[in-house]
N, C-alpha and C positions, 0 to 999 in steps of 0.2 A: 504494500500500500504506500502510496507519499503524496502528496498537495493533490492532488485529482482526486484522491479518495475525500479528502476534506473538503475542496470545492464540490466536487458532485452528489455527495453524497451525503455530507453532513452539517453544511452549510444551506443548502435547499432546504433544509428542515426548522432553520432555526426559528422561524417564527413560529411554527409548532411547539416549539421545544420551551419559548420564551413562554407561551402560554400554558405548557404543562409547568414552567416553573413559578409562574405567577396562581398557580393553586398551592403549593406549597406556603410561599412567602406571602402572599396576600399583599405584597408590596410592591410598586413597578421598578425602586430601584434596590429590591434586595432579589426581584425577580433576575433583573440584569445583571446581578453579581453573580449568582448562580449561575447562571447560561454561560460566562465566560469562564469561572472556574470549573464548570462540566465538560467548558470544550474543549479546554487548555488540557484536559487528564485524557482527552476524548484523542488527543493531538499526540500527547505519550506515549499511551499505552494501545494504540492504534495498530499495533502489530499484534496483540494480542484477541484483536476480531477477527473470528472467525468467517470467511465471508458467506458461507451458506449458510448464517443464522440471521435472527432480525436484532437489524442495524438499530431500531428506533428502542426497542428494549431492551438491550445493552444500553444505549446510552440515557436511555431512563432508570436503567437502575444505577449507573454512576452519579447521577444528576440528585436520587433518590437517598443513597447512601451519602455523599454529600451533606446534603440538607440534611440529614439524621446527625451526624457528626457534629455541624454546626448547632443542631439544638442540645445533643450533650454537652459541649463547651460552653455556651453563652449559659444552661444553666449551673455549671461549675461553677464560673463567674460570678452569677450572682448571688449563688448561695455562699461563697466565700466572702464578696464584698457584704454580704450583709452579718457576714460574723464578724469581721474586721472595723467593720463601722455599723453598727449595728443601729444608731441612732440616724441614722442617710435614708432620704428618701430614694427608695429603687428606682434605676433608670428604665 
């Protein structure tokens, strides 16, 4: 695979994709963060798709696990800053 599999094939998608990641983040610019960091691993690990499987489910379940990661961290985050300051209103 190299840039023709990204332009053709993963890129035609991405407005799909922005709006499977706008269900996740309910936000349009934490939707856009996701979409680039799914594309960026998409761009990777891109040798590890297999081409006779589906393309769009692979890279929804990067995009998925992702955004799972990201919600275990942020709530790390907050449950630590709220030991640490425990008197702060949560952001």
């Amino acid at each position: 695979m190299n840039n023709d599999f990204i332009k053709n094939e993963v890129l035609v998608n991405s407005d799909m994709l922005l709006q499977y990641a706008n269900k996740f983040t309910k936000d349009q610019d934490d939707a856009e963060d996701l979409l680039q960091d799914t594309l960026m691993k998409v761009i990777r690990y891109q040798k590890k798709f297999e081409k006779s499987t589906n393309l769009l489910g692979w890279i929804y379940t990067i995009m998925k696990n992702i955004f799972i990661n990201r919600c275990g961290k942020n709530g790390v985050e907050r449950n630590y800053a709220s030991t640490v300051f425990p008197d702060s209103d949560p952001a």
